[in-house]
C-alpha positions as CSV (number, residue, x, y, z in Angstrom):
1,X,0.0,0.0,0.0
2,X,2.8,2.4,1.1
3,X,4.5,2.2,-2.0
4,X,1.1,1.9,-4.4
5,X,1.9,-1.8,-5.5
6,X,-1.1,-3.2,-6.7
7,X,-0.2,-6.3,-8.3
8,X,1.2,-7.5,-5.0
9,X,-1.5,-10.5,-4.2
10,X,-1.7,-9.4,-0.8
11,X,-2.1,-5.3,-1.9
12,X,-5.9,-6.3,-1.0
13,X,-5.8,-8.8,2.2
14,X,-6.5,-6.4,4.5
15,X,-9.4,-3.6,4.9
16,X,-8.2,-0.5,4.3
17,X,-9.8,2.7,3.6
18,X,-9.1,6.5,2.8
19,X,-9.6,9.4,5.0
20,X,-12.8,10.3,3.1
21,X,-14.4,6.6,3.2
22,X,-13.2,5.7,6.9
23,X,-16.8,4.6,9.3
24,X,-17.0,6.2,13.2
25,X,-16.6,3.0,15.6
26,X,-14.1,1.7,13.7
27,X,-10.3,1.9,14.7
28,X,-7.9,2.9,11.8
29,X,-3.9,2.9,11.8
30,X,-2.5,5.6,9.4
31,X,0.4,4.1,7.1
32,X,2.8,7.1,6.6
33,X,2.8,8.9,3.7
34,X,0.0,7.3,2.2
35,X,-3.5,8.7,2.1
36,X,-4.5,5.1,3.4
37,X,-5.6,3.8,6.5
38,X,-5.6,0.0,7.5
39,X,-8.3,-0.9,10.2
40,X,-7.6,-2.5,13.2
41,X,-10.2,-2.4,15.8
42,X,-8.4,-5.0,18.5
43,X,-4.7,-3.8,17.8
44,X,-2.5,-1.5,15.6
45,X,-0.5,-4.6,15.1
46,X,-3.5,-6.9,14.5
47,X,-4.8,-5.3,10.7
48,X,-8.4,-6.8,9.7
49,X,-8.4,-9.2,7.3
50,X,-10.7,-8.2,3.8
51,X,-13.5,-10.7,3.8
52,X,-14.9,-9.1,0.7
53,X,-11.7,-10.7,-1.3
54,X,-11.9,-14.4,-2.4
55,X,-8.1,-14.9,-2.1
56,X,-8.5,-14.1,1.5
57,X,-12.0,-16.5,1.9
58,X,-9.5,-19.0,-0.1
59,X,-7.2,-18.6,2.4
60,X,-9.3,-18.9,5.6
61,X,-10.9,-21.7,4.0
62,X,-7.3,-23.6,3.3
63,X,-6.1,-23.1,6.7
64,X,-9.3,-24.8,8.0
65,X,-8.7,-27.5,5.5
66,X,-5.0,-27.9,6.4
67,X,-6.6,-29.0,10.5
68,X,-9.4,-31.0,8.8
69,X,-7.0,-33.1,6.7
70,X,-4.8,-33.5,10.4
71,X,-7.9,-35.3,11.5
72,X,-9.2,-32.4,13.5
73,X,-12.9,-32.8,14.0
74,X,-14.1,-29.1,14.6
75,X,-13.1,-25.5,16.3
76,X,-14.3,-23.2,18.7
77,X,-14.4,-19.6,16.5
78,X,-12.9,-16.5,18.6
79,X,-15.1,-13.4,17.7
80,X,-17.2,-14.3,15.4
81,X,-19.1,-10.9,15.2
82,X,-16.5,-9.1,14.2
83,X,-15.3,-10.5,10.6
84,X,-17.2,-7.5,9.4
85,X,-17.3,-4.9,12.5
86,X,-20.7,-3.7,13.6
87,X,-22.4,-5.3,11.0
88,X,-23.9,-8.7,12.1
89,X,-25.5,-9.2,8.8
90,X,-22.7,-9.5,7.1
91,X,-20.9,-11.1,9.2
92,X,-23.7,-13.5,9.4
93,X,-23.5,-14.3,5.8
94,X,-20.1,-14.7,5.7
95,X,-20.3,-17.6,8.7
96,X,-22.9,-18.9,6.7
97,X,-21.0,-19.3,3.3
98,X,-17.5,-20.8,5.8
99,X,-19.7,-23.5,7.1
100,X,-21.3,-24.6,4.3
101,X,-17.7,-24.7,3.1
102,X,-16.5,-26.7,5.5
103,X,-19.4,-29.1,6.0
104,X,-19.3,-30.0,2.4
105,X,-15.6,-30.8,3.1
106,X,-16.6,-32.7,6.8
107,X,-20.3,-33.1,6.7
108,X,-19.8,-34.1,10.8
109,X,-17.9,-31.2,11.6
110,X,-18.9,-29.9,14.9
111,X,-17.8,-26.0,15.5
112,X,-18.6,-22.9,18.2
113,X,-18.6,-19.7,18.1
114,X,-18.1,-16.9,20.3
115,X,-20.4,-14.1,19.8
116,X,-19.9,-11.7,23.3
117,X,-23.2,-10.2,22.6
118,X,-26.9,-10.3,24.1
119,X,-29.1,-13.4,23.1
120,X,-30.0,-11.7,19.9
121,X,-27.5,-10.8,18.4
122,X,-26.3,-14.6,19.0
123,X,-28.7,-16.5,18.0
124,X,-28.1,-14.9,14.5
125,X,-25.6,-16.6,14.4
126,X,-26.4,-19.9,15.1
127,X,-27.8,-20.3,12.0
128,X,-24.8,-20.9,11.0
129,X,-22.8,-23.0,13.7
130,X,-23.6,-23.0,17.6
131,X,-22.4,-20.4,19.7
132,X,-22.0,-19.8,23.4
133,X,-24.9,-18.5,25.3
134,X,-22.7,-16.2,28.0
135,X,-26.4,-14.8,29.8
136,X,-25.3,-18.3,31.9
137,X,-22.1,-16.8,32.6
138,X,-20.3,-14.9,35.4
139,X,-21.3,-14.1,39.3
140,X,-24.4,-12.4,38.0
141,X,-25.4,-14.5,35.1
142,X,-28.3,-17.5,34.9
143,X,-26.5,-19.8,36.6
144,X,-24.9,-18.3,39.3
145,X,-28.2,-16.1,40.2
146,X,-30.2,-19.8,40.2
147,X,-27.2,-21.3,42.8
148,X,-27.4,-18.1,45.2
149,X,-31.6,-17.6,45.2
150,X,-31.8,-21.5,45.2
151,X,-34.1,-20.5,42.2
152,X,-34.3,-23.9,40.5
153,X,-37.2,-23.5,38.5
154,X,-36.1,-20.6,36.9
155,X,-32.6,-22.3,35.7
156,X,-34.1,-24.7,34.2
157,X,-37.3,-22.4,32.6
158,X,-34.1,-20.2,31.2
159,X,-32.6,-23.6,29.6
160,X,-36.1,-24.4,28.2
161,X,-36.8,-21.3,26.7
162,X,-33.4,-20.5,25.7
163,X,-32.6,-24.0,23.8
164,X,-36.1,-23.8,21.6
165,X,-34.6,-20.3,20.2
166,X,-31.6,-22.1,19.5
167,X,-33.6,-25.1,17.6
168,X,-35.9,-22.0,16.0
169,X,-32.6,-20.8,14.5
170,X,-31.6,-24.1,13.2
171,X,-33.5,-27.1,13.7
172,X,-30.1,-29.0,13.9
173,X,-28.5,-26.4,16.8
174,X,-27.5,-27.1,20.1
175,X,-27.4,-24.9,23.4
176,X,-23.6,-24.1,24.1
177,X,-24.3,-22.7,28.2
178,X,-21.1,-21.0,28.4
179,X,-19.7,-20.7,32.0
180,X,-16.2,-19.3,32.4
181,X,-13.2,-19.7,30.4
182,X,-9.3,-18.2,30.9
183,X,-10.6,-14.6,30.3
184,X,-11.7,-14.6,33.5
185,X,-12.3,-15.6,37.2
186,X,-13.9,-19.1,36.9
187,X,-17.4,-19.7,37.6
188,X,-16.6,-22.1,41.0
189,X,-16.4,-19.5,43.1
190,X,-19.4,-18.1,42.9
191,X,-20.9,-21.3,43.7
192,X,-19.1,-21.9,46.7
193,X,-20.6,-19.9,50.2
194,X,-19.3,-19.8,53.4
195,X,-22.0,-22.7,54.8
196,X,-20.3,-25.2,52.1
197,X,-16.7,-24.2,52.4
């Protein structure tokens, strides 16, 4: 980009804009001397891929392929909402179209996603491949509320309700009750009160 070489395959890998087309809530790194900016919404050092290009779908589609021919039977997909950032529908689609890649490659394949979102927003995208339901997670989540208020009827109300949307979305879905993972304290603590200790 710097140096305007646009037969370079990888010129159009990442998402980069102009000062005139760049979005608000998006995070852009200048590259100097250039009227370009890349976008990079986690890290300067971290540049968003371009999903729009199909050497960059080919790409995310060969790594998978590369794991799948190793024998792996499925993954567990970090941020899943933000292959196109702030815009779920997209992003949607483009889950969509990678799963229906991969399952014509591993019919079987069994995959999550993480979607840090509300229920909504998630359960858009479990049209595509399950994802993790974290209103179960953390001291004040579903499960943790049910354990301190002895509340079991409502746990299990919450599981009810929550895995029919799930089956609404795609007949074939599965809940994924996300508890705690390495981000953060784990979820046995909260269970655990001074009467039980």
């Amino acid at each position: 980009r710097k140096n305007g070489d646009t037969a370079n395959p990888y010129y159009d890998y990442y998402s980069c804009v102009t000062e005139a087309e760049k979005v608000g809530g998006v995070t852009y790194q200048k590259i100097a001397g250039v009227d370009c900016w890349y976008e990079c919404n986690f890290s300067p050092e971290m540049p968003e891929l371009n999903y729009d290009n199909p050497e960059v779908r080919q790409a995310v589609l060969d790594v998978a392929k590369y794991y799948l021919d190793m024998g792996i039977d499925g993954f567990r997909f970090d941020a899943v909402k933000y292959i196109y950032y702030g815009d779920t529908a997209r992003s949607v689609d483009f889950w969509d179209w990678y799963m229906g890649e991969l399952r014509a490659i591993k019919p079987d394949i069994w995959c999550v996603g993480e979607c840090w979102s509300g229920e909504t927003e998630i359960l858009e995208y479990c049209t595509a491949m399950n994802c993790f339901d974290f209103a179960m997670s953390q001291a004040e989540g579903v499960a943790a509320s049910a354990a301190k208020n002895g509340s079991v009827l409502k746990f299990t109300n919450y599981v009810a309700s929550y895995q029919g949307k799930v089956l609404a979305a795609d007949p074939e879905g599965m809940p994924m009750f996300f508890l705690s993972n390495h981000d953060m304290d784990r979820i046995a603590g909260t269970f655990v009160t001074e009467n039980n200790m």
